[in-house]
C-alpha positions in Angstrom: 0.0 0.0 0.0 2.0 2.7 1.2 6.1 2.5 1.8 8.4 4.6 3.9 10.0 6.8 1.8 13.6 7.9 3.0 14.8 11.1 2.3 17.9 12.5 1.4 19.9 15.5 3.0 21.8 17.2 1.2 25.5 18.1 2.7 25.6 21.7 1.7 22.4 22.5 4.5 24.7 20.6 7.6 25.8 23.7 9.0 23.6 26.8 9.7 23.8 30.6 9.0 22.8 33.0 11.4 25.3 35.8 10.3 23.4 38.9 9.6 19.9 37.3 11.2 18.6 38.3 14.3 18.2 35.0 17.1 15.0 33.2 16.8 12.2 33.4 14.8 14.6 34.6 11.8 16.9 31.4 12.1 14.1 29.2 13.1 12.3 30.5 9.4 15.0 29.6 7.4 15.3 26.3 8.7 12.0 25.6 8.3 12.3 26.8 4.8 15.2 24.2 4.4 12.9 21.3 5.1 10.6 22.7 3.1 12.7 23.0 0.3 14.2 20.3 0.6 11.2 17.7 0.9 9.4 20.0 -1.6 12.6 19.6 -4.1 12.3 15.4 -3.7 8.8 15.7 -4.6 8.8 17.8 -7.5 12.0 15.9 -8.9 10.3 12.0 -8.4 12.5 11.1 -5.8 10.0 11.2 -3.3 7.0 9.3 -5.1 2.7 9.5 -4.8 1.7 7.6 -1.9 5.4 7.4 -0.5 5.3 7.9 3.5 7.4 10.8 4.8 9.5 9.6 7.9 7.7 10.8 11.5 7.8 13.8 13.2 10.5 12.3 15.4 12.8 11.1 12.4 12.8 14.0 10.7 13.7 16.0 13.8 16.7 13.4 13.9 17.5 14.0 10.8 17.4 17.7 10.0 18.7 18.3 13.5 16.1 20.4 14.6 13.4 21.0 16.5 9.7 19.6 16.3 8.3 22.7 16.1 9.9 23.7 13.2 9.2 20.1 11.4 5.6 20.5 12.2 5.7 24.2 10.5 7.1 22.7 7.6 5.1 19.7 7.3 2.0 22.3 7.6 2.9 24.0 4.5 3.8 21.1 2.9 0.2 20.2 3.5 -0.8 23.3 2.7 0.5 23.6 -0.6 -1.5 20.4 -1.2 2.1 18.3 -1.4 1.4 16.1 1.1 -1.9 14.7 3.0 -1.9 13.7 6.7 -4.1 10.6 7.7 -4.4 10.8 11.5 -2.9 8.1 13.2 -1.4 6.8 10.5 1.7 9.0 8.9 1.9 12.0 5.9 2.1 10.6 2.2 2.7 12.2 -0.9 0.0 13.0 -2.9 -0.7 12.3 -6.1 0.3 14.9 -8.7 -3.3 15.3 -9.9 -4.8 15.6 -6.8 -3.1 19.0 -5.7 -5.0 22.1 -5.7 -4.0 24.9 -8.2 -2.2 28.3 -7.1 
């Protein structure tokens, strides 16, 4: 049915930039725009596939080396944007392409 989808991080976003940005909020934006990207960039290129399972809240945390918070912001606009779809209790999958919404 559905598979675990692994994803890949990339080794240029390891390390963090926080010259010229204010503490907080401003660093914690651009690392949620990372995931975003990131996820968002596996999607669009195939890698990450319809119906493949993103890894958990936890594992992604793990992963990107940050905090829940900021995996649950981008995991929102992920499911904003009509990327992904959340089935409670279960995990977030990709969706197919034909099934996002426009604009």
């Amino acid at each position: 049915m559905y598979q675990q989808a692994s994803l890949c991080l990339r080794q240029e976003f390891v390390t963090w930039s926080t010259e010229g940005a204010d503490q907080g909020e401003d660093v914690a934006k651009s690392k949620t725009q990372w995931i975003i990207d990131d996820i968002g960039g596996q999607i669009e290129s195939g890698r990450l596939k319809p119906g493949d399972q993103l890894p958990s809240t936890a594992e992604l945390r793990a992963q990107y080396g940050v905090s829940i918070t900021v995996v649950r912001n981008a995991v929102q606009w992920l499911k904003a944007k009509g990327l992904v779809e959340g089935l409670s209790g279960v995990g977030v999958f990709v969706v197919e392409h034909g099934e996002r919404p426009k604009g």
